[in-house]
VOPAGU-2260 file (C-alpha; in pm, 1 decimal, decimal comma):
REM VOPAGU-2260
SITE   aa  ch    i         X         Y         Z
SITE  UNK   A    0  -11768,1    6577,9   -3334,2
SITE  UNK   A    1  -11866,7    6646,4   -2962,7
SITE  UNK   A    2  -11586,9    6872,7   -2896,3
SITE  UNK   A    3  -11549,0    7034,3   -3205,1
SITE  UNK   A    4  -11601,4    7128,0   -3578,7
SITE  UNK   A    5  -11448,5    7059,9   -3945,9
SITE  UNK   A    6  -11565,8    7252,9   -4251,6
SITE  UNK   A    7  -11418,9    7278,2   -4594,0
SITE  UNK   A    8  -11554,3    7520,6   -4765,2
SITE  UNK   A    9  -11505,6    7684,0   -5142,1
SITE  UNK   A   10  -11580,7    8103,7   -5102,8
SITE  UNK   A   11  -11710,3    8308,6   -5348,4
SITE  UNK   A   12  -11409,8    8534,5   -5509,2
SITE  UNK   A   13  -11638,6    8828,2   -5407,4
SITE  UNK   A   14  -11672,5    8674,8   -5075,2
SITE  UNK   A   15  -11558,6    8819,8   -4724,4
SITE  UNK   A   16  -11265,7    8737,0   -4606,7
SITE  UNK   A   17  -11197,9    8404,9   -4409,0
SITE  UNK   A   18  -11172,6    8519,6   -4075,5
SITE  UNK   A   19  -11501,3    8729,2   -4121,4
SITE  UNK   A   20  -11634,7    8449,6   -4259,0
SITE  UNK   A   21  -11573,7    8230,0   -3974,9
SITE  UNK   A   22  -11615,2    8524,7   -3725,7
SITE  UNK   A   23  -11969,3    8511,5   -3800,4
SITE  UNK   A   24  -12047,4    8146,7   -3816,1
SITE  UNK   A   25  -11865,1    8135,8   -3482,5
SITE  UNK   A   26  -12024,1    8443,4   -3317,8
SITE  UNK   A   27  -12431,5    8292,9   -3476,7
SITE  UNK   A   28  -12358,2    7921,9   -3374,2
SITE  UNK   A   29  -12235,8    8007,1   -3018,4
SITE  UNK   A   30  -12537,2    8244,7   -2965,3
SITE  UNK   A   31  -12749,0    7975,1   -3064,0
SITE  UNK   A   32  -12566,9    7710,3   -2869,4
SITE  UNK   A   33  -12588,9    7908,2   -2571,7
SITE  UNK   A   34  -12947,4    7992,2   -2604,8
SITE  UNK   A   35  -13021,4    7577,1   -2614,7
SITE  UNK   A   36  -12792,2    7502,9   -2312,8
SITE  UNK   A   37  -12896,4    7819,6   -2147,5
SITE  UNK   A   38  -12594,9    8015,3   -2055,3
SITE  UNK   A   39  -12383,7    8330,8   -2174,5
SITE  UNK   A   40  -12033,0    8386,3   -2260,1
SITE  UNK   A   41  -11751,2    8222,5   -2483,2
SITE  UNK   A   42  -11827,6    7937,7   -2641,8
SITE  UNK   A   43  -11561,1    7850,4   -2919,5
SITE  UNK   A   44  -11203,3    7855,4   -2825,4
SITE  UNK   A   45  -11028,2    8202,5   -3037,4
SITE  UNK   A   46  -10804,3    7967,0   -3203,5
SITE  UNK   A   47  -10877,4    7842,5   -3554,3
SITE  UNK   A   48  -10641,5    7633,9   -3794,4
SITE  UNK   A   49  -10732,5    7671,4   -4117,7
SITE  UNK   A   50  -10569,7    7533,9   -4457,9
SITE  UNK   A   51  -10575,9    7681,1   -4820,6
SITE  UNK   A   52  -10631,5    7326,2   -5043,7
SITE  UNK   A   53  -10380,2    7341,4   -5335,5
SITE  UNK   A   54  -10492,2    7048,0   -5536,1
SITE  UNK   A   55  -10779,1    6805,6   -5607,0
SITE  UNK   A   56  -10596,4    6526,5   -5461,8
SITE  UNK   A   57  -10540,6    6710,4   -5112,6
SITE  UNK   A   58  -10916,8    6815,6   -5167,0
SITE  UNK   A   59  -11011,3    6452,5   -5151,5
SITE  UNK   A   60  -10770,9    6383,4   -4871,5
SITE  UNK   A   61  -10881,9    6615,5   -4648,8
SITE  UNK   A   62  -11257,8    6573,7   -4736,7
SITE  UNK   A   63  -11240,7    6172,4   -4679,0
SITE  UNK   A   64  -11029,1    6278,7   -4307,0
SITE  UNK   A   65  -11339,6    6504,6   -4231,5
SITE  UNK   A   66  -11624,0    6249,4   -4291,0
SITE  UNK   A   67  -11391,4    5972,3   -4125,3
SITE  UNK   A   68  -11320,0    6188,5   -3803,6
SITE  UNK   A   69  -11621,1    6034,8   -3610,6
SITE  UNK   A   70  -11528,8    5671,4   -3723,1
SITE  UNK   A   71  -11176,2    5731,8   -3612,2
SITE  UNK   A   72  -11322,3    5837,7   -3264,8
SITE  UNK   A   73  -11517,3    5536,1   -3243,0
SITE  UNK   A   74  -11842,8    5771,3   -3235,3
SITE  UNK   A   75  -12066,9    5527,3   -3553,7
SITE  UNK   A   76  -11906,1    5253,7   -3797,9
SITE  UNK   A   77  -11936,0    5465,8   -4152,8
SITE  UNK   A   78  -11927,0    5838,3   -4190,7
SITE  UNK   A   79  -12320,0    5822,4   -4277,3
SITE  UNK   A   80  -12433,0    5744,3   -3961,8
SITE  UNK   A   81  -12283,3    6067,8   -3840,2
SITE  UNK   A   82  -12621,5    6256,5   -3777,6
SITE  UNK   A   83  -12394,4    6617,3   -3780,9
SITE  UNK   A   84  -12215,0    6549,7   -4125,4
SITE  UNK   A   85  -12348,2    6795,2   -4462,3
SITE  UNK   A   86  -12219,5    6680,3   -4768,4
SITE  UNK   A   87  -12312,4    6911,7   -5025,9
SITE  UNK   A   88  -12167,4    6816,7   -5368,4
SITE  UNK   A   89  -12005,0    7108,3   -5555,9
């Protein structure tokens, strides 16, 4: 999405925490971003919502809202003409 991100991801049990987790995909990515548009300071908004998935049906759910999110914004016509979308089957 132009404006911002969805991931669902499955961590290791010996895995850092969450927030660590995304702490340093957020602090990476923005360094990065801000070395392409050429500027310095924050880059991700501090707030997060994140969502422990209880079941293989709300797994499905949430992984067919994700792929859908740039249909539903009127961005492409199917989910795989999203250039930004990484499907990784588990």
């Amino acid at each position: 999405m132009p404006n911002h991100v969805h991931l669902v991801v499955s961590l290791a049990y010996n895995a850092p925490l969450l927030v660590e987790t995304l702490q340093r995909i957020k602090g990476y990515t923005a360094l990065q971003a801000n070395k392409l548009l050429g500027r310095t300071g924050q880059f991700w908004q501090r707030e997060t919502y994140d969502h422990i998935v209880r079941s293989g049906e709300e797994m499905q759910r949430i992984i067919a809202y994700v792929l859908n999110n740039p249909v539903k914004a009127g961005l492409v016509d199917t989910w795989e003409q999203w250039p930004h979308t990484y499907w990784a089957e588990p």
